[in-house]
MDAnalysis code that builds the backbone (N, CA, C; Angstrom):
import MDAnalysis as mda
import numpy as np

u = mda.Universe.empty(567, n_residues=189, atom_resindex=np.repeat(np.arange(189), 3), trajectory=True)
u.add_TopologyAttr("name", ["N", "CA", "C"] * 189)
u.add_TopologyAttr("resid", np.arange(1, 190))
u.add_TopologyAttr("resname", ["UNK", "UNK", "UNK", "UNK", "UNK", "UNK", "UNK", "UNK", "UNK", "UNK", "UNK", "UNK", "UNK", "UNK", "UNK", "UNK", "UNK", "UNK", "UNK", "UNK", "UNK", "UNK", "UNK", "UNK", "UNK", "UNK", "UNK", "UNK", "UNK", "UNK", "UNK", "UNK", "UNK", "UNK", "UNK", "UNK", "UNK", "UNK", "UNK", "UNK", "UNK", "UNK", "UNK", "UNK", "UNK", "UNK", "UNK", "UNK", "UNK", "UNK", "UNK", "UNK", "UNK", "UNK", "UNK", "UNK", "UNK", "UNK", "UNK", "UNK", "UNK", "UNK", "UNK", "UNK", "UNK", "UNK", "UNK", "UNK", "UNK", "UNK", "UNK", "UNK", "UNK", "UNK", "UNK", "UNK", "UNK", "UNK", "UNK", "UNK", "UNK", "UNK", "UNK", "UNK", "UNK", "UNK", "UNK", "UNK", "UNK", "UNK", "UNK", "UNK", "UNK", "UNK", "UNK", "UNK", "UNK", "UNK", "UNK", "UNK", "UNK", "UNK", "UNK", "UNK", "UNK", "UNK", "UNK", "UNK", "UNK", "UNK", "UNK", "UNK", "UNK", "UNK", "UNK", "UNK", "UNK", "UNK", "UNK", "UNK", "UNK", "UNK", "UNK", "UNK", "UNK", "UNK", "UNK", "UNK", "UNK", "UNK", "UNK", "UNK", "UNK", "UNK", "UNK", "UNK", "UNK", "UNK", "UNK", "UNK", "UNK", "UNK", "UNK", "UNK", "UNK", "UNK", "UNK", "UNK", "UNK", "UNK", "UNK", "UNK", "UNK", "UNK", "UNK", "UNK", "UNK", "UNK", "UNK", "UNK", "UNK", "UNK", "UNK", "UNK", "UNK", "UNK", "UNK", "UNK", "UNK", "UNK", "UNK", "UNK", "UNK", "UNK", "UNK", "UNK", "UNK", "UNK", "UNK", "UNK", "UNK", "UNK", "UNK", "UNK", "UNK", "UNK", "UNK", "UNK", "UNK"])
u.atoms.positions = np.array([
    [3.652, 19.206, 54.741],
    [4.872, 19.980, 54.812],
    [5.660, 19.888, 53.498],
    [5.803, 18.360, 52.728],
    [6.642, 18.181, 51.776],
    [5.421, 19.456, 50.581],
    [4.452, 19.116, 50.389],
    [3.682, 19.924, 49.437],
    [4.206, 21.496, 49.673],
    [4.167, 21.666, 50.743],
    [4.508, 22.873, 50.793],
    [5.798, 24.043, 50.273],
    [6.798, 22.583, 50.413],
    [7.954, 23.248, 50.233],
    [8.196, 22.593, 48.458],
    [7.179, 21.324, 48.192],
    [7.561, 21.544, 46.580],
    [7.174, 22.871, 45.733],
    [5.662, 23.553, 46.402],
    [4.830, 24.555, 45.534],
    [6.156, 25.723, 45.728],
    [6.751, 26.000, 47.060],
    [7.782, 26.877, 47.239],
    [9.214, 26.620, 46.467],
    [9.446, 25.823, 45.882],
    [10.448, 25.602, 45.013],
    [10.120, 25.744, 43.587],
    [8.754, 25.295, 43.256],
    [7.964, 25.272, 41.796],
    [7.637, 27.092, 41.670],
    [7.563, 27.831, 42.964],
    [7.489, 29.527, 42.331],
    [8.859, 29.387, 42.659],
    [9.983, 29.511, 43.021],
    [11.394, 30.005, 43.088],
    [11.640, 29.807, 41.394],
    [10.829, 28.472, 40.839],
    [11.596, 27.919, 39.616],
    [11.091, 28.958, 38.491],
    [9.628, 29.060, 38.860],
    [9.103, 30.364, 37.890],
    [9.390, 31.884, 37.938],
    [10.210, 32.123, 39.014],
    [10.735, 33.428, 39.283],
    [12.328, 33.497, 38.309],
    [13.082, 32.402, 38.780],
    [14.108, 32.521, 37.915],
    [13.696, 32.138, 35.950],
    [12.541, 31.596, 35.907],
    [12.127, 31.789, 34.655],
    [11.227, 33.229, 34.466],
    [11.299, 33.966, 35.016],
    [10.787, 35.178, 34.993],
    [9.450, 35.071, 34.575],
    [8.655, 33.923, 35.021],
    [7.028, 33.580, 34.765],
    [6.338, 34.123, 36.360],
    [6.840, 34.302, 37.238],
    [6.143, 34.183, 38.642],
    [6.935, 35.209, 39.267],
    [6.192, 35.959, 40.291],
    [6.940, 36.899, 40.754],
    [6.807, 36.871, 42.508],
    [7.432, 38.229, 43.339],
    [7.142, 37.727, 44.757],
    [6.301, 37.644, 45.355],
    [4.944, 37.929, 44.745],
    [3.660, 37.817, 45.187],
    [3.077, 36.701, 45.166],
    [3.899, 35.573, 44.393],
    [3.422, 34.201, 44.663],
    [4.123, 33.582, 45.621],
    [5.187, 33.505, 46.453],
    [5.322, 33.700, 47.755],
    [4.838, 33.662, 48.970],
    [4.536, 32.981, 49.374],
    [3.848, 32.929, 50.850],
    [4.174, 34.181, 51.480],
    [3.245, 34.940, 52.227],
    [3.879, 36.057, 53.054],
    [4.001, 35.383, 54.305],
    [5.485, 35.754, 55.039],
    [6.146, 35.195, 55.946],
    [6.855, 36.174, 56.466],
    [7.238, 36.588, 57.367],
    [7.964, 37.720, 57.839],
    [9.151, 36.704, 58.255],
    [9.049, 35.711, 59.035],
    [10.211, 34.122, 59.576],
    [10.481, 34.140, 58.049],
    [10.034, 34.028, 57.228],
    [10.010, 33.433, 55.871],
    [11.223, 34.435, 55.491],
    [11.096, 35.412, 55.560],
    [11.775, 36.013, 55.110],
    [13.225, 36.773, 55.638],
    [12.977, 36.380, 56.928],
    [14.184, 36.590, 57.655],
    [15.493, 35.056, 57.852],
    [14.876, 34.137, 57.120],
    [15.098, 32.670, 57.595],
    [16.016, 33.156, 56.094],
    [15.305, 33.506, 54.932],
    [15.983, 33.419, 53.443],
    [17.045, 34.701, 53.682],
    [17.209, 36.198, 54.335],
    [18.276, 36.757, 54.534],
    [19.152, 36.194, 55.290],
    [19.087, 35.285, 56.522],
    [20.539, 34.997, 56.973],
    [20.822, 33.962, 55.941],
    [19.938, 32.455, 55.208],
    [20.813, 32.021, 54.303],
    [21.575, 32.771, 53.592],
    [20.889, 33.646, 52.601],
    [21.822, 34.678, 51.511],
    [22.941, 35.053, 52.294],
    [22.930, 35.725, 53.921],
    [24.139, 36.073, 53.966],
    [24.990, 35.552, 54.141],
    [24.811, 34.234, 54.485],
    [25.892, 33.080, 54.779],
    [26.629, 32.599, 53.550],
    [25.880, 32.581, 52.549],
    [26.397, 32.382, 51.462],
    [26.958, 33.195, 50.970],
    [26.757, 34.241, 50.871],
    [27.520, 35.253, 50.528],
    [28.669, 35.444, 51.451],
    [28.256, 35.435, 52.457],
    [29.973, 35.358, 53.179],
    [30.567, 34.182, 53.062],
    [30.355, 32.936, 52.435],
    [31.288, 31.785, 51.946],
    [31.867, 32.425, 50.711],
    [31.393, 32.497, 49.836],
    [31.504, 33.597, 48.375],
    [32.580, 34.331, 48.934],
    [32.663, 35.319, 49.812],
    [33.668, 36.038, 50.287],
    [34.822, 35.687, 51.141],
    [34.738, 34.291, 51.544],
    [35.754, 34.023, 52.450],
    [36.559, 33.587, 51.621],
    [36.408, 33.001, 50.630],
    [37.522, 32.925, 49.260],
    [38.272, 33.680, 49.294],
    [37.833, 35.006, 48.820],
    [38.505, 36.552, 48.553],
    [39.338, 37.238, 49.443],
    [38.278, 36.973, 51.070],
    [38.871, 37.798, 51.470],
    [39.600, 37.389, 53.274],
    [40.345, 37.959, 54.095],
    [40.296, 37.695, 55.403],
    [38.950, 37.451, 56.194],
    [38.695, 36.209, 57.411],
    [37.519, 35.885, 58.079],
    [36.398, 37.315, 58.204],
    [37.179, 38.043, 58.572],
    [36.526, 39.318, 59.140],
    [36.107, 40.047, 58.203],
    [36.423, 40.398, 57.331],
    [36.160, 41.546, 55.657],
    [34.833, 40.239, 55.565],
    [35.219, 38.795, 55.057],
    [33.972, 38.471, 54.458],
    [32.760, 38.389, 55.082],
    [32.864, 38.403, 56.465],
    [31.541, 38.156, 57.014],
    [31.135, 39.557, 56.877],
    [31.585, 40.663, 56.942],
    [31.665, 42.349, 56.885],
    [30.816, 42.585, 55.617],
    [31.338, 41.623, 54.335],
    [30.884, 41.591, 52.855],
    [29.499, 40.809, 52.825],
    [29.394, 40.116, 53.576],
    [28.498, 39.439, 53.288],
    [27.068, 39.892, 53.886],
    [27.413, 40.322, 55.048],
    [26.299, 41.355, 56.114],
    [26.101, 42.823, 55.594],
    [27.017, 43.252, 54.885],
    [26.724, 44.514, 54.411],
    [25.910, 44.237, 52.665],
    [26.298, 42.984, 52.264],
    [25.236, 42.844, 51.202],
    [23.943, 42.546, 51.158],
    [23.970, 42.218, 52.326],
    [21.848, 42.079, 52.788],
    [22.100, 43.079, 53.124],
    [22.157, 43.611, 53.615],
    [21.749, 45.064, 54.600],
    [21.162, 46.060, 53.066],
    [22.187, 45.979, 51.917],
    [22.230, 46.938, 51.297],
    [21.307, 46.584, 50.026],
    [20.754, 45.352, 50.116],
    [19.244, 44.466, 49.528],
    [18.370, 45.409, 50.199],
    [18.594, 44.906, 51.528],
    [17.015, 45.249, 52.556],
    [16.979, 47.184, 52.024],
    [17.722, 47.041, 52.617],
    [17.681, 48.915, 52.635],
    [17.236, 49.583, 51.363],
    [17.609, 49.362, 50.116],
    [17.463, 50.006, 49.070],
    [15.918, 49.381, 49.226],
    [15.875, 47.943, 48.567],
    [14.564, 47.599, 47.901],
    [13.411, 47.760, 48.879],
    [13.523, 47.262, 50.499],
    [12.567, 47.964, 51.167],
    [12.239, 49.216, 51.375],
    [13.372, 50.382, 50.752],
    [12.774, 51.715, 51.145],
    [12.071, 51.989, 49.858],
    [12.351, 51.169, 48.867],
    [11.672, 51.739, 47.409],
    [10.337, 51.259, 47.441],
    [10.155, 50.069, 48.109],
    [8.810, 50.064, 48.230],
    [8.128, 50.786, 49.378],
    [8.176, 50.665, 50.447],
    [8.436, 52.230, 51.344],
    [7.771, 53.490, 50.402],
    [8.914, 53.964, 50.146],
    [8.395, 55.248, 49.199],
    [7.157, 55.014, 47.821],
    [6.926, 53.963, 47.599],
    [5.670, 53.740, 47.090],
    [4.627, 53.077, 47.334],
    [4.997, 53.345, 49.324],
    [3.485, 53.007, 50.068],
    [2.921, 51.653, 49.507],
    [4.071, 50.827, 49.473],
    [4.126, 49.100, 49.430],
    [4.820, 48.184, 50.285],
    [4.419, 49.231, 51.457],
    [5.256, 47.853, 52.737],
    [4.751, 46.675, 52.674],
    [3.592, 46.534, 52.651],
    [3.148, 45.310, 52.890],
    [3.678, 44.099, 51.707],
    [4.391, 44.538, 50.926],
    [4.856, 43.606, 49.750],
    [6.306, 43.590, 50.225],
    [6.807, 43.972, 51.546],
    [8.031, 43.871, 51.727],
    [8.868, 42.289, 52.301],
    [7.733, 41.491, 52.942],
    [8.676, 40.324, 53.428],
    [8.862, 39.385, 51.825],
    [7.480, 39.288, 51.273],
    [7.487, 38.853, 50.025],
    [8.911, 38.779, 49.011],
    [9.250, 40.500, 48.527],
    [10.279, 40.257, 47.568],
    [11.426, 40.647, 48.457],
    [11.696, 40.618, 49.460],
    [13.132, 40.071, 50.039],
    [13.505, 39.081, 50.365],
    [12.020, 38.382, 50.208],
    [12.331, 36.594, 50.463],
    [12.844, 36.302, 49.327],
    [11.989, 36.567, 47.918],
    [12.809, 36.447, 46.463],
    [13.960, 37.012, 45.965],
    [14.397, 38.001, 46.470],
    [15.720, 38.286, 46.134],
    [16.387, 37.707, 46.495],
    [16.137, 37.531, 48.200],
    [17.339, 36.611, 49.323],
    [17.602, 35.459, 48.838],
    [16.074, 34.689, 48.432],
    [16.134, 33.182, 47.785],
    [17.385, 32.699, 46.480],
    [16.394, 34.358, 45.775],
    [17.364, 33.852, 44.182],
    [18.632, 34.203, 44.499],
    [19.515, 35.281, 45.398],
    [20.665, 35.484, 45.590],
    [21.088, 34.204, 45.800],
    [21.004, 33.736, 47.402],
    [20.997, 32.337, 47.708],
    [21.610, 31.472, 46.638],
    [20.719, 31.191, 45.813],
    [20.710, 29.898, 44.888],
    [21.806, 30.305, 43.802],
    [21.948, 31.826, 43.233],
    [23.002, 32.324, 42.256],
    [24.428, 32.403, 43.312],
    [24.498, 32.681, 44.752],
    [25.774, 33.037, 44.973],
    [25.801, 31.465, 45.742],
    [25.122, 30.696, 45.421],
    [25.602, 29.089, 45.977],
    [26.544, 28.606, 44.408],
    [26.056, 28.955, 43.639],
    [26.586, 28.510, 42.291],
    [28.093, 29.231, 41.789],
    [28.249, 29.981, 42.159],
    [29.628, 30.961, 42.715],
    [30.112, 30.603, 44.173],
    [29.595, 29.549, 44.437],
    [30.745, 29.874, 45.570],
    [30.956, 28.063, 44.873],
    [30.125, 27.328, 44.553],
    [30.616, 26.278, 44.117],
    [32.039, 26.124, 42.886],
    [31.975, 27.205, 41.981],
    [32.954, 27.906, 41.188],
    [34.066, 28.283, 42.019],
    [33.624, 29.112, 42.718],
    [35.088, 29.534, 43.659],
    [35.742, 28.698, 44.222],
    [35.442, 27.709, 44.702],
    [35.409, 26.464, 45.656],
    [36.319, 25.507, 45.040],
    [36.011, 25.166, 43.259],
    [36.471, 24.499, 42.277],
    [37.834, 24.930, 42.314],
    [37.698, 26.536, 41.884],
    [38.534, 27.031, 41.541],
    [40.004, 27.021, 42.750],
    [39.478, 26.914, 43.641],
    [39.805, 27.109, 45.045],
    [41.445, 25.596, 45.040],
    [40.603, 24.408, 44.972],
    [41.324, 23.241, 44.848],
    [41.394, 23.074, 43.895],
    [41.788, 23.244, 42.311],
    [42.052, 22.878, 41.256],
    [43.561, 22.887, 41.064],
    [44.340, 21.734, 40.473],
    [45.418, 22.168, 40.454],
    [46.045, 23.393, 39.357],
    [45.259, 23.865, 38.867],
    [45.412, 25.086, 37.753],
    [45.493, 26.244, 38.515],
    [46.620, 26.944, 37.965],
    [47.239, 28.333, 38.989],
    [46.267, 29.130, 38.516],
    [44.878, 29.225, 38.781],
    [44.044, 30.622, 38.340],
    [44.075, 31.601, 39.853],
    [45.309, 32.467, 40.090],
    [44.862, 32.810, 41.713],
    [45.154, 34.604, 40.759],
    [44.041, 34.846, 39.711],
    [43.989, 36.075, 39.364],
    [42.306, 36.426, 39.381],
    [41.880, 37.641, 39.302],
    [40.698, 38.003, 39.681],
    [39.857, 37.722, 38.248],
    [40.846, 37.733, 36.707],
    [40.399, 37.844, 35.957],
    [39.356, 36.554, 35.234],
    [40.206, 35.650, 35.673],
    [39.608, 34.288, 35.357],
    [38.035, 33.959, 36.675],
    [38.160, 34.219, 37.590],
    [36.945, 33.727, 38.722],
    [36.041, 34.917, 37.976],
    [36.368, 36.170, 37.741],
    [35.454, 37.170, 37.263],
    [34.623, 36.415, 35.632],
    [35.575, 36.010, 34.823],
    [34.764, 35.687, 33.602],
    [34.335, 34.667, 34.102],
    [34.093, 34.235, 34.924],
    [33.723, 31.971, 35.557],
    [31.854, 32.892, 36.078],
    [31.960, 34.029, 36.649],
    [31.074, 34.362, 37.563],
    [30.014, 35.662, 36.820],
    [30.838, 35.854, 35.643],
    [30.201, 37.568, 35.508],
    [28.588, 36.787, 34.615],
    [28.342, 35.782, 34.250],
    [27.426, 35.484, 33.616],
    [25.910, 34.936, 34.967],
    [26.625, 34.795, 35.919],
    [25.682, 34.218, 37.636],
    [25.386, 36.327, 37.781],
    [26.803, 36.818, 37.606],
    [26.073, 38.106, 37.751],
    [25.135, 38.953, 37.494],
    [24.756, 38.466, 35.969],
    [23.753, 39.357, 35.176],
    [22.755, 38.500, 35.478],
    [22.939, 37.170, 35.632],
    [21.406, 36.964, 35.667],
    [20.760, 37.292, 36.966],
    [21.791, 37.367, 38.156],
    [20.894, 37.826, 39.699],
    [20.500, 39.250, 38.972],
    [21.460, 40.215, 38.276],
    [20.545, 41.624, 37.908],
    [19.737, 41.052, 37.457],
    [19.415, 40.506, 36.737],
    [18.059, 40.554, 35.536],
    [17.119, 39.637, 36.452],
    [17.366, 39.092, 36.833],
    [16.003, 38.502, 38.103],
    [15.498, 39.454, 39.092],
    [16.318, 39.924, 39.479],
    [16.132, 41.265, 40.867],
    [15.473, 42.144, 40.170],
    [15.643, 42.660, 38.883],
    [14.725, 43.479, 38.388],
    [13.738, 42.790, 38.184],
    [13.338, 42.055, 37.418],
    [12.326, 41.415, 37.343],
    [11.140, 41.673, 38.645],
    [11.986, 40.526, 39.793],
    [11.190, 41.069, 41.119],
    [11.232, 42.160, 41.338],
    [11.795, 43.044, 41.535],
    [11.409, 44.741, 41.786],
    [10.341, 45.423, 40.844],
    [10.606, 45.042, 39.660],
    [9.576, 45.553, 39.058],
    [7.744, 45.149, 39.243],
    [7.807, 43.793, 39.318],
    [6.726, 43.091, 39.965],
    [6.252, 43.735, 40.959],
    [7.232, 43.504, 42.399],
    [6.476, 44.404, 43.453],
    [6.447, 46.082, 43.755],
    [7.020, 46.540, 42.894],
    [6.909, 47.970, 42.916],
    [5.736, 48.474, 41.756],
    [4.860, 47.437, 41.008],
    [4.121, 47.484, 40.023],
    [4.124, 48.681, 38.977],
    [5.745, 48.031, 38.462],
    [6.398, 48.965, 37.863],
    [6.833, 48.601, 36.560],
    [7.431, 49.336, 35.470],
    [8.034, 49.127, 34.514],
    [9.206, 47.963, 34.810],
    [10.138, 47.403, 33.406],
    [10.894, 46.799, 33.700],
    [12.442, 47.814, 33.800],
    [12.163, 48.736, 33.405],
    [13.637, 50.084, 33.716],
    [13.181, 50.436, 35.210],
    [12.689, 50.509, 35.623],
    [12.348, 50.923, 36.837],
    [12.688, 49.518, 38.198],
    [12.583, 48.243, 37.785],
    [13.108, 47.185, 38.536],
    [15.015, 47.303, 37.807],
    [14.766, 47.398, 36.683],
    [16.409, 47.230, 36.639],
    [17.297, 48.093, 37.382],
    [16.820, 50.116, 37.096],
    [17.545, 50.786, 37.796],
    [17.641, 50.093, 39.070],
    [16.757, 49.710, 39.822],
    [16.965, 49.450, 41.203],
    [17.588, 48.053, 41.566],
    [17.807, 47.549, 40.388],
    [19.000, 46.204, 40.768],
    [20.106, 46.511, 40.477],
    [20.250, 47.564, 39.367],
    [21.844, 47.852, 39.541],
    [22.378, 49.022, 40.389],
    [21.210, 49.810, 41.613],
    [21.473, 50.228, 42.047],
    [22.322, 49.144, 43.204],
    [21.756, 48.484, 43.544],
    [21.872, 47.652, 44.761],
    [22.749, 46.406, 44.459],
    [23.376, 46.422, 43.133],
    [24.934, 45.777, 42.813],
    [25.634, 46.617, 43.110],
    [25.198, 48.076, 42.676],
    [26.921, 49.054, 42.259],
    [27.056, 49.601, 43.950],
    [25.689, 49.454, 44.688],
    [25.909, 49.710, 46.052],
    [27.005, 48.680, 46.533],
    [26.635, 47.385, 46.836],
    [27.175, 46.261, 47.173],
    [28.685, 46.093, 46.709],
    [28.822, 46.654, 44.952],
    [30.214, 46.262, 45.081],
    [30.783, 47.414, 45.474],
    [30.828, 48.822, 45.411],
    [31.214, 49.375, 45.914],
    [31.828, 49.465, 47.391],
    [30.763, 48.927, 48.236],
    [30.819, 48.213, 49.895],
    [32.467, 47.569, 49.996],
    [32.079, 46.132, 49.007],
    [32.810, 45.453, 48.951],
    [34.651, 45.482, 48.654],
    [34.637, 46.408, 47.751],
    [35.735, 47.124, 46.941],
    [36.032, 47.512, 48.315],
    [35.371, 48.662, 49.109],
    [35.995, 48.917, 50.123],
    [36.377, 48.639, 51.251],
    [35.793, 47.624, 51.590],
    [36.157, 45.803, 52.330],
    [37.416, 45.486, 52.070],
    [37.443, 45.475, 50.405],
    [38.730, 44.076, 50.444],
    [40.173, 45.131, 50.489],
    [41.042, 44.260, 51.149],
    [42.008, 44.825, 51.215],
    [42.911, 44.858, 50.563],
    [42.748, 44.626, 49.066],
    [43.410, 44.884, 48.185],
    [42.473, 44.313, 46.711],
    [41.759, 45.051, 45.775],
    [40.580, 45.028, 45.639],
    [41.261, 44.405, 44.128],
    [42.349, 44.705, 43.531],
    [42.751, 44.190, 42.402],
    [43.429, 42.459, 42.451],
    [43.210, 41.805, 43.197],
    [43.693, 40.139, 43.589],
    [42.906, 39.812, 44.552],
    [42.352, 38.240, 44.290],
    [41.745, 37.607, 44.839],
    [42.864, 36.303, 45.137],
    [42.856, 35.963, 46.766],
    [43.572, 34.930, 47.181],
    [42.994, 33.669, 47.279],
    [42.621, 32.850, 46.386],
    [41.871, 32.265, 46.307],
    [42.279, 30.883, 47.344],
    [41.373, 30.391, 48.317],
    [41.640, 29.402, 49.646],
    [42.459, 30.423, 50.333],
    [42.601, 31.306, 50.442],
    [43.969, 31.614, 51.749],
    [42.929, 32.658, 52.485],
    [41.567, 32.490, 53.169],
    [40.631, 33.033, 54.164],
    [40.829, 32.693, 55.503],
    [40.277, 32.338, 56.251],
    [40.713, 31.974, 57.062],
    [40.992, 30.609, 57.758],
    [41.048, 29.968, 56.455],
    [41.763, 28.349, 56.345],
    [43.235, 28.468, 56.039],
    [43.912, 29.614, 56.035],
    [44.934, 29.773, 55.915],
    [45.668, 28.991, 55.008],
    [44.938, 28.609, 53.887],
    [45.737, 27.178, 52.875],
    [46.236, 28.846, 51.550],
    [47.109, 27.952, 50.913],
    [47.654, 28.804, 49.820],
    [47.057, 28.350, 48.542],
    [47.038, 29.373, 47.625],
    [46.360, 28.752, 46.204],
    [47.697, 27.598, 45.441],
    [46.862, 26.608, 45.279],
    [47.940, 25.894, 44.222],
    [48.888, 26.144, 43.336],
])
């Protein structure tokens, strides 16, 4: 069991080094439904920062949804289902592991006694976790769509500008982030 889950951490490690892609992956359909509810949980911690209990779990479920949907219909439309539990396990995974590292930031940011309760400062703390989930997601898209690397990117920044868009229209006030005041009801420092 331990072998198993080191070789599964040793490809996660070569995926974010852009050496290994989702085809080294165990195919798992559990596998891959086990790595979307992590991602979305995390992602709705990520969002409970930002936003009221209800918007983030809203944000966080509508950002898998809008993973699954795009990247499974693109492979879909190029008659590559069968490569579908594969790279939603790798997206879900690498999301996972990039929006654990942002929410650990947010989190910081969250209890620090430094008044950062503006969007501008968590945005420059995070926009560098951002590009690299694009530039990994393409990566994997391009891999399993056995495609160019413009052809995985369009489709990762499709499925950001989807997501934030979602999101934007989630939050209820899209220019301030309340940072701790979710539904722990604490105030920013």
């Amino acid at each position: 069991m331990f072998a198993i889950f080191f070789e599964f951490c040793q490809t996660v490690i070569g995926i974010f080094r852009l050496e290994q892609g989702p085809k080294d992956l165990p195919y798992s359909v559990l596998g891959m439904g086990l790595s979307l509810f992590v991602y979305a949980l995390v992602k709705f911690g990520v969002e409970f920062f930002k936003l009221p209990g209800e918007a983030a779990l809203m944000s966080g479920l509508a950002d898998t949804l809008i993973m699954v949907l795009i990247a499974g219909g693109a492979l879909l439309v190029r008659g590559l289902s069968r490569r579908i539990p594969q790279t939603l396990m790798a997206c879900a995974v690498v999301g996972f592991l990039i929006n654990l590292a942002a929410l650990l930031v947010t989190a910081l940011m969250s209890i620090s006694h430094v008044p950062l309760t503006s969007t501008y400062a968590l945005r420059v703390l995070t926009f560098p976790l951002t590009v690299w989930n694009v530039i990994i997601n393409a990566h994997i898209l391009r891999q399993a769509l056995s495609g160019g690397f413009v052809l995985g990117l369009v489709l990762s920044l499709i499925i950001f500008g989807a997501a934030w868009a979602v999101n934007t229209a989630i939050s209820p006030d899209p220019g301030t982030i309340n940072l701790g005041t979710g539904a722990l009801g604490r105030q920013p420092l």
